[in-house]
C-alpha positions in Angstrom: 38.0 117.2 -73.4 38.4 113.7 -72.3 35.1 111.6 -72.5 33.8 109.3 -69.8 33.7 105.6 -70.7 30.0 105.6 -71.2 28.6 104.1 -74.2 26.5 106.6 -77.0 23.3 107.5 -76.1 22.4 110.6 -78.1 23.5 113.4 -80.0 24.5 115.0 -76.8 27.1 112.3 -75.9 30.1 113.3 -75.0 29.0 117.1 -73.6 29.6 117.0 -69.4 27.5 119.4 -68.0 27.4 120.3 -64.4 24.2 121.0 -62.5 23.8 123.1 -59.2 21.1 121.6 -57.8 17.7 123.4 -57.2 13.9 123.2 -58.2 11.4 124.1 -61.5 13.3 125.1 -64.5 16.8 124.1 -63.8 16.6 120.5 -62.9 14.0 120.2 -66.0 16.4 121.9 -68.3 18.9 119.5 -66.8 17.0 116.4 -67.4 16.0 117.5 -71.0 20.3 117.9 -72.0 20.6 114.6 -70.0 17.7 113.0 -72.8 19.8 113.7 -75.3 23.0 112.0 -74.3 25.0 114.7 -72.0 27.1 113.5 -68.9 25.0 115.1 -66.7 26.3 115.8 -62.7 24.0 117.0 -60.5 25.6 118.5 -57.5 23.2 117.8 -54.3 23.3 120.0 -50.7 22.9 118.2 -47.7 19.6 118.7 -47.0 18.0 118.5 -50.5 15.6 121.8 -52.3 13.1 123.2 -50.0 10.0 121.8 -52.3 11.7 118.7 -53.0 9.7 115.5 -53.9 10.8 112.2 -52.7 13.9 111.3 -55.0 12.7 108.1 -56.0 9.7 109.6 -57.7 11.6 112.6 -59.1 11.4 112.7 -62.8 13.6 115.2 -63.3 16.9 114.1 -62.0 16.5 110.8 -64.5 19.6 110.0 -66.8 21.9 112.0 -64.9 24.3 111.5 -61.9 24.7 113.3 -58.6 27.5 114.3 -56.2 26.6 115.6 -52.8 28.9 118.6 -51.9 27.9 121.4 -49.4 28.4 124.7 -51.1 29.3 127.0 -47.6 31.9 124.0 -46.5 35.2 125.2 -47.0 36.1 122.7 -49.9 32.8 122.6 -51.6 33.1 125.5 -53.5 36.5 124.5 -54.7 35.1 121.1 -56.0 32.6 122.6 -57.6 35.3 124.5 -59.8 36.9 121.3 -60.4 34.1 120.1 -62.1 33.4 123.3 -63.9 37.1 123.0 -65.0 36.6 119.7 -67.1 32.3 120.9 -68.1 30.7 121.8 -71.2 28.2 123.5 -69.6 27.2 124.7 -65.9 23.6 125.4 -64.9 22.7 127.2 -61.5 19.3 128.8 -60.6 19.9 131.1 -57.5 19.1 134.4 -57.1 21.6 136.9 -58.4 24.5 136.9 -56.4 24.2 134.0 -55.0 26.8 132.2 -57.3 29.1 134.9 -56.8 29.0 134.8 -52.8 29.2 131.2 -52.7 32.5 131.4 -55.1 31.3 129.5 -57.9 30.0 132.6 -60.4 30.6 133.2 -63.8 34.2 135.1 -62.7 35.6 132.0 -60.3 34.1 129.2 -63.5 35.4 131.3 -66.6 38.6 131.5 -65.4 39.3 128.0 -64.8 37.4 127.3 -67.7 37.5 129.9 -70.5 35.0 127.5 -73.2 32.2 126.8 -70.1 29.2 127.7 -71.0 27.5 129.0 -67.8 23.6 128.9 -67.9 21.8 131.2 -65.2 18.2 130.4 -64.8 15.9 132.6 -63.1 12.4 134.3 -63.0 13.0 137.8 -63.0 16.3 137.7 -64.6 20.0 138.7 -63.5 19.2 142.5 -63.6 16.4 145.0 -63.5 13.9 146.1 -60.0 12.6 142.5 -59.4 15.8 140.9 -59.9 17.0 139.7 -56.0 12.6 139.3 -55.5 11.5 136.3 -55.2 8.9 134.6 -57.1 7.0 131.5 -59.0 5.8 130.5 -62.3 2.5 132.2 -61.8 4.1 135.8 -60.7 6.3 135.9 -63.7 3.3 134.7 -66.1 1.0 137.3 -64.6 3.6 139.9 -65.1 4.1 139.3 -68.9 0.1 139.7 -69.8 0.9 135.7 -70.8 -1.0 134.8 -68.0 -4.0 137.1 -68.4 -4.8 135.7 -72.1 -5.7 132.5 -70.1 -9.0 131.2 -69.3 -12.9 132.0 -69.4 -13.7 135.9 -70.0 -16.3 135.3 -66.7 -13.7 134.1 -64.2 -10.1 134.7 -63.2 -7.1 133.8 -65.1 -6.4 129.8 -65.2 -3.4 128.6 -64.2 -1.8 126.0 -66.4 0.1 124.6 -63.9 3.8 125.0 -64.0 4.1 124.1 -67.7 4.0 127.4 -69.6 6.6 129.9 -67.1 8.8 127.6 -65.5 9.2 124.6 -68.3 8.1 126.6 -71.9 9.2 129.9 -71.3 12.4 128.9 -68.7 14.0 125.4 -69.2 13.4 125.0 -72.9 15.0 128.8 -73.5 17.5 127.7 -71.3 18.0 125.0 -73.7 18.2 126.8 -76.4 20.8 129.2 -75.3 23.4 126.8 -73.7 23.3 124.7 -76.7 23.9 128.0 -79.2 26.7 129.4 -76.8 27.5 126.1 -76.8 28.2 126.0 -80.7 29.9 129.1 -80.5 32.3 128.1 -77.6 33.1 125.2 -79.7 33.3 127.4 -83.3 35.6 130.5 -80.8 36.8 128.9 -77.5 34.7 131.7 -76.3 32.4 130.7 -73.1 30.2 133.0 -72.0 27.4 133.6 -69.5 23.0 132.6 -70.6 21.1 134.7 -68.8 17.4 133.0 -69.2 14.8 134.4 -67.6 11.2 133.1 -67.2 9.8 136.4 -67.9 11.9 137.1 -71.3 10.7 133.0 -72.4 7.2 133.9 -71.1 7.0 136.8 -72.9 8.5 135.5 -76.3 5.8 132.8 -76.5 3.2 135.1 -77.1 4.9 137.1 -80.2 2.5 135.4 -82.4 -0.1 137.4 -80.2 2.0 140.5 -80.2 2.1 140.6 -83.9 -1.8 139.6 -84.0 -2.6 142.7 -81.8 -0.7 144.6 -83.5 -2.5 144.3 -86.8 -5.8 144.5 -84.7 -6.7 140.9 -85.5 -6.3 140.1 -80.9 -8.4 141.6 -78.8 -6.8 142.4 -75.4 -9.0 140.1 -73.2 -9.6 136.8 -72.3 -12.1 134.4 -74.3 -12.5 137.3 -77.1 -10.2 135.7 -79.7 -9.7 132.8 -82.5 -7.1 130.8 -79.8 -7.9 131.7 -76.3 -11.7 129.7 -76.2 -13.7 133.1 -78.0 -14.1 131.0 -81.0 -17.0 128.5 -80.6 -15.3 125.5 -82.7 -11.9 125.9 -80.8 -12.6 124.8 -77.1 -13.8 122.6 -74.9 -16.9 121.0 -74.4 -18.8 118.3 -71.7 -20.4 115.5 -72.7 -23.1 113.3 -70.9 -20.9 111.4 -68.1 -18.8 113.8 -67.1 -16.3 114.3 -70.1 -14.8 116.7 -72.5 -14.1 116.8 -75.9 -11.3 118.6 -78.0 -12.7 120.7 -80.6 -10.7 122.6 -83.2 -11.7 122.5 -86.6 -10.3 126.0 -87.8 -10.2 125.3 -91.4 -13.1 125.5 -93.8 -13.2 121.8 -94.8 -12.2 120.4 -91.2 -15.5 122.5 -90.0 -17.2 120.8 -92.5 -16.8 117.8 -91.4 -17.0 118.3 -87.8 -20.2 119.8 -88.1 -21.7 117.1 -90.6 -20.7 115.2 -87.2 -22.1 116.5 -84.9 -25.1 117.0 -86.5 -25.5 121.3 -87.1 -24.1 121.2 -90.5 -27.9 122.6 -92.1 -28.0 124.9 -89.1 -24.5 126.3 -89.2 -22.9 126.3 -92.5 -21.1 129.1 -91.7 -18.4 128.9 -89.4 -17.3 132.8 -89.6 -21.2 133.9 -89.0 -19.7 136.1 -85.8 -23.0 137.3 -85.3 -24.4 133.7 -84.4 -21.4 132.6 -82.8 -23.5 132.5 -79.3 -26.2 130.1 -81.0 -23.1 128.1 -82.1 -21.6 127.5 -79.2 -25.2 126.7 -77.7 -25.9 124.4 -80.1 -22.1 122.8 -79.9 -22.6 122.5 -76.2 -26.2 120.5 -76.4 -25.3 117.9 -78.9 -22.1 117.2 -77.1 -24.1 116.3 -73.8 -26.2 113.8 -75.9 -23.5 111.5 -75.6 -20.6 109.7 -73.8 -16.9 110.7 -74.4 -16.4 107.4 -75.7 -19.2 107.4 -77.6 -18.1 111.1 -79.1 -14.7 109.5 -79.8 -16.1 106.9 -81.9 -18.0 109.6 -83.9 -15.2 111.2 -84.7 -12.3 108.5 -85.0 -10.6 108.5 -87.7 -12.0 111.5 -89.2 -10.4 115.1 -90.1 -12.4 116.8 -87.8 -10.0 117.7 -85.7 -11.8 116.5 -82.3 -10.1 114.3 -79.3 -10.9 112.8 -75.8 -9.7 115.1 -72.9 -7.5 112.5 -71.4 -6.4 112.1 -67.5 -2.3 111.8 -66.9 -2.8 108.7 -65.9 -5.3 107.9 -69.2 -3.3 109.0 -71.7 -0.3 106.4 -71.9 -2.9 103.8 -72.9 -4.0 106.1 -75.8 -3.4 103.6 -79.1 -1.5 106.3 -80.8 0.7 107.2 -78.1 1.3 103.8 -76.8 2.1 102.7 -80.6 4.4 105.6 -81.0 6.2 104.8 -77.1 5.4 108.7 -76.3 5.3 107.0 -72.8 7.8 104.3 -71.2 7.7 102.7 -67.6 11.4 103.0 -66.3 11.9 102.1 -62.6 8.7 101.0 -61.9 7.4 104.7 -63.3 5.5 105.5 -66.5 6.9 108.5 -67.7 7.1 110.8 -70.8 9.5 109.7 -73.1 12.4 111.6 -74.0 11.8 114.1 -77.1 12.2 115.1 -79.7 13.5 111.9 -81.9 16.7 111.0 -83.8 17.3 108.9 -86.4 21.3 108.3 -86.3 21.6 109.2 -82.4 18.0 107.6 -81.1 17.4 108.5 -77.1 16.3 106.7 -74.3 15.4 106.6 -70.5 18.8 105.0 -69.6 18.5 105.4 -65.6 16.2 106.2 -63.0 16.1 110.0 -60.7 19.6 109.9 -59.2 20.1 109.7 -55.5 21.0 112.4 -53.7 25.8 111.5 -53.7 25.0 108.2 -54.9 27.5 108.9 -57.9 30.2 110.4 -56.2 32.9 107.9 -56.9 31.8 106.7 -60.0 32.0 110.8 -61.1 35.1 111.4 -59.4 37.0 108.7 -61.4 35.3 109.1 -65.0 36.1 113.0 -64.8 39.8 112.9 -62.9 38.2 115.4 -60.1 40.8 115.5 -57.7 39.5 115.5 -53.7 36.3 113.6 -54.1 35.7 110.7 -51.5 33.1 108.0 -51.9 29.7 109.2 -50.4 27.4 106.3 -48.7 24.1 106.2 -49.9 21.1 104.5 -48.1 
């Protein structure tokens, strides 16, 4: 498959994938393939998504390149195939049967394309009682008992944000499984269809905790266990102006030294004194509001103790090891995460800002050879 004249910008270089646009998951799986290097096409409705941000501002459409094609016009479908025809990979995230109705399913791509790699991202997945439901990152987390592990034992289940349903367990697993059938269309000429659902992803994250309940070593409840804030030297605690501190010194000579620290070494020398852990946390909790969290930071900086600053979005860029390591970079104006992870022979960049809704049309038409594609003005 022909590549597009654009220079190498990752290990990904040279893949064209093709994105149906929607919201959550897709896009961010989209934008993560698009990091490393792939010719990414996002293909825009008139209109734009139903939740969609200002497309300026909208992270998630950076490094790639959009079309704008109505899918229920009597040609869009058909262009839509004619990108398929010359992808990689495809990525859509409607409901079941959606694809299928509009004409640009797994059936319609595969046979133009026998190699195409067609991810399908969902929630509830592509079959099974909840499949044509509709839902959000906190429905499919709730249903997986991922959700319920989550928070203080006292209050309801916290919701951490959209992060660990729609990004950890659906765009990264989405991810992952384009890029294997990937390797195997490329090993076979076999394409085939990645069903990723949020609930499988969701649900995989905690095998760790399975395995740990399992053996009896989990209890099944919130703020009862080593990970989920039971344990009195992994947490979170507030300091004097409003603050919080980090605190996870699990190991026997990290504990050590965060409790020489803090000041509760004599009182607590043993960490795994369950019976006292109540007295622990009390006394954890008091010396922390003694001080500032910059003054806490300074106690602790450049120690083993395993304690950080809670830092604000908007904080964190300016953190010395962050900004010496470029985890953030300002790209159009915006400061923004960095791609990830890193490469040594193929390094990756922010090489463009969110793609405008058709602004890429022509440029997309001529470096792929799609037939029937028309400039599109942009304002």
């Amino acid at each position: 498959m022909a590549k597009g004249p654009r220079p190498e910008h990752g290990p990904l270089t040279g893949v064209r994938v093709v994105e149906l646009a929607g919201i959550g998951p897709g896009p961010f799986a989209a934008m993560l393939l698009a990091d490393l290097g792939a010719d990414v096409v996002r293909v825009d409705r008139p209109g734009g998504a139903g939740l969609g941000i200002d497309p300026a501002y909208d992270l998630t459409n950076r490094n790639k390149r959009s079309v704008l094609l109505d899918l229920k016009s009597d040609e869009g479908p058909a262009r839509v195939l004619d990108l398929a025809e010359r992808a990689d990979i495809l990525i859509e995230g409607y409901r079941p049967g959606v694809a299928e109705r509009l004409g640009v399913g797994p059936e319609a791509c595969l046979a133009r394309n026998p190699q195409l790699v067609y991810g399908r991202m969902t929630g509830w997945g592509q079959d099974g009682p909840l499949a044509e439901r509709a839902g959000h990152d906190i429905a499919y987390l709730a249903l997986t008992g991922t959700l319920s592990m989550i928070g203080r034992p006292d209050e309801p289940p916290t919701v951490p944000a959209n992060l660990v349903g729609d990004y950890a367990g659906g765009s990264l697993y989405l991810v992952v499984g384009v890029l294997a059938a990937l390797q195997h269309a490329r090993a076979h000429g076999e394409g085939q269809v990645v069903d990723a659902a949020i609930v499988d992803g969701a649900a995989h994250l905690a095998s760790m905790i399975h395995g740990m309940l399992a053996a009896g070593s989990w209890q099944d409840r919130r703020g009862a266990n080593l990970l989920d804030g039971g344990c009195p030297f992994y947490g979170t605690y507030a300091t004097s102006d409003g603050g919080h501190m980090a605190v996870g010194p699990l190991e026997g000579r990290f504990y050590a030294e965060f409790a020489g620290l803090l000041g509760i070494a004599d009182e607590f020398p043993d960490r795994w004194d369950l019976a006292r852990w109540d007295e622990l946390r009390a006394a954890v909790t008091e010396r922390f509001l003694t001080r500032t969290r910059a003054e806490w930071t300074e106690v602790f900086s450049g120690t083993d103790a395993c304690v950080a600053p809670v830092l604000s979005l908007t904080e964190a860029p300016h953190h010395p090891h962050l900004a010496a390591r470029s985890t953030f970079v300002e790209h159009s104006g915006i400061t923004q995460p960095a791609p990830a992870p890193r490469f040594s022979a193929t390094p990756v960049s922010v090489r463009g800002g969110p793609a405008r809704p058709g602004a890429d049309t022509a440029a997309v038409a001529a470096d792929w050879d799609v037939p029937g594609f028309g400039p599109t003005s942009h304002d």
